[in-house]
Structures are given as C-alpha cells and as structure tokens.
N, C-alpha and C positions, 0 to 999 in steps of 0.2 A: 648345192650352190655354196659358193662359199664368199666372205666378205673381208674385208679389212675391220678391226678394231684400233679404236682409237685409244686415251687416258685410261678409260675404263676399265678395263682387265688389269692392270697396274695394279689401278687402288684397287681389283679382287683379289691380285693375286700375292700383295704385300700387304695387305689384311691377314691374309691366310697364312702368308709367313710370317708376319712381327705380332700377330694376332696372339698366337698360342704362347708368347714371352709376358712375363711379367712385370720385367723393364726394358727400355727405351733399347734398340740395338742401334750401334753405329756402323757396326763393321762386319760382315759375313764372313764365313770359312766355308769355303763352298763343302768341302766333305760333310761338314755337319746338318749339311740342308739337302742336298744330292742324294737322291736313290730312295729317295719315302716318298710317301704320297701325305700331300698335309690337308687337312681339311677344316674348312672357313668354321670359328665353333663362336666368333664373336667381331662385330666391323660396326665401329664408334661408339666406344662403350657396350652396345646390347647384344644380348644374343642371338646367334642367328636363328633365323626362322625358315620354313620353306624347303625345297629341294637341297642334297649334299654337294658341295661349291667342295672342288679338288684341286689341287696344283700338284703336278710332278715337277721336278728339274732333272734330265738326265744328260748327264756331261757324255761331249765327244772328243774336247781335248782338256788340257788342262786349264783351258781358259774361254770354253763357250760351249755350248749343248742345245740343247731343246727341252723346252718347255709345252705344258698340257696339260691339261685338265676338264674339268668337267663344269659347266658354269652353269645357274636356275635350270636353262633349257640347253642351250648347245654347249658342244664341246669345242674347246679353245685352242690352237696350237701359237708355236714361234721359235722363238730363238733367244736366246740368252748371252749376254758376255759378263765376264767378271772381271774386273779390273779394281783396284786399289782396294779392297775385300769391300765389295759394292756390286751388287748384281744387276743391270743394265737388261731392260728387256725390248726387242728387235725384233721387225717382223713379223706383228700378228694379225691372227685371222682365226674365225670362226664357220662352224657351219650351219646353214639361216634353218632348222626347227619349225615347223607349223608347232607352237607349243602353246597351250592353255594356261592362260594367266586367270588366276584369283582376283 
C-alpha cells in the first residue's frame, strides 16, 4: 500500500543533506549531491539514533530526477526539480510497513 507524505520527509531528507555540512548551505550544485546515497548521521544538533535514514537523488534530466531512500521503517520515493541551485522536492509517497516501534 502506498501513501502520500507530507513536510516530513523534507525535513528527513534536507537533514540528511545539509546535515553532513559543517556550514549553513544556500545554494546546491546538483552534480555534487547526485548519484551517493547520503545518510541521516545527525537532525537538530543530536545524533541520530535508531534505524539507517538514506536519501538518494538521481537525475533524469538536467533539471529534475527522482528521489529515495530508506526512512526508520518505510522506504520513501518522489521527484525532484532544481531550479536557482535549490532542490524542490514533488510528489512523495511512501510504502505503509507493519514496522515495530521502540
């Protein structure tokens, strides 16, 4: 089954990318964030704890792709645009997990 997400996966998935910088980013270069897999290692100050939080971004043109990863329990998909080196994330959805919470 599958759902719609809302804000939430944003702030996982721009944790997990401005997360692993040491200062403030304003502006993306999509080649420099495209084609890794990034992984959540810290979201508001602490470290993460718990299951491995993943984001992919893989481009299909030069200016949107598809996004994914792996979140606590389900895995995440969408869509991506980038425009003014700003990554815009479109179209997500996950899939619903009978998953065991602590």
């Amino acid at each position: 089954m599958k759902r719609l997400i809302h804000s939430c996966i944003v702030l996982v998935a721009g944790a997990a990318l401005f997360g692993c910088s040491s200062h403030k980013l304003t502006s993306v270069e999509p080649r420099l964030v495209e084609n890794k897999t990034w992984v959540l290692t810290t979201m508001n100050g602490q470290p993460a704890s718990g299951p491995r939080v993943t984001m992919e971004l893989r481009p299909a043109t030069a200016l949107d792709g598809r996004i994914g990863g792996q979140a606590p329990c389900n895995r995440y998909f969408g869509n991506y645009q980038v425009a003014s080196h700003k990554i815009h994330f479109t179209s997500m959805g996950s899939n619903r997990m009978a998953c065991h919470h602590h």
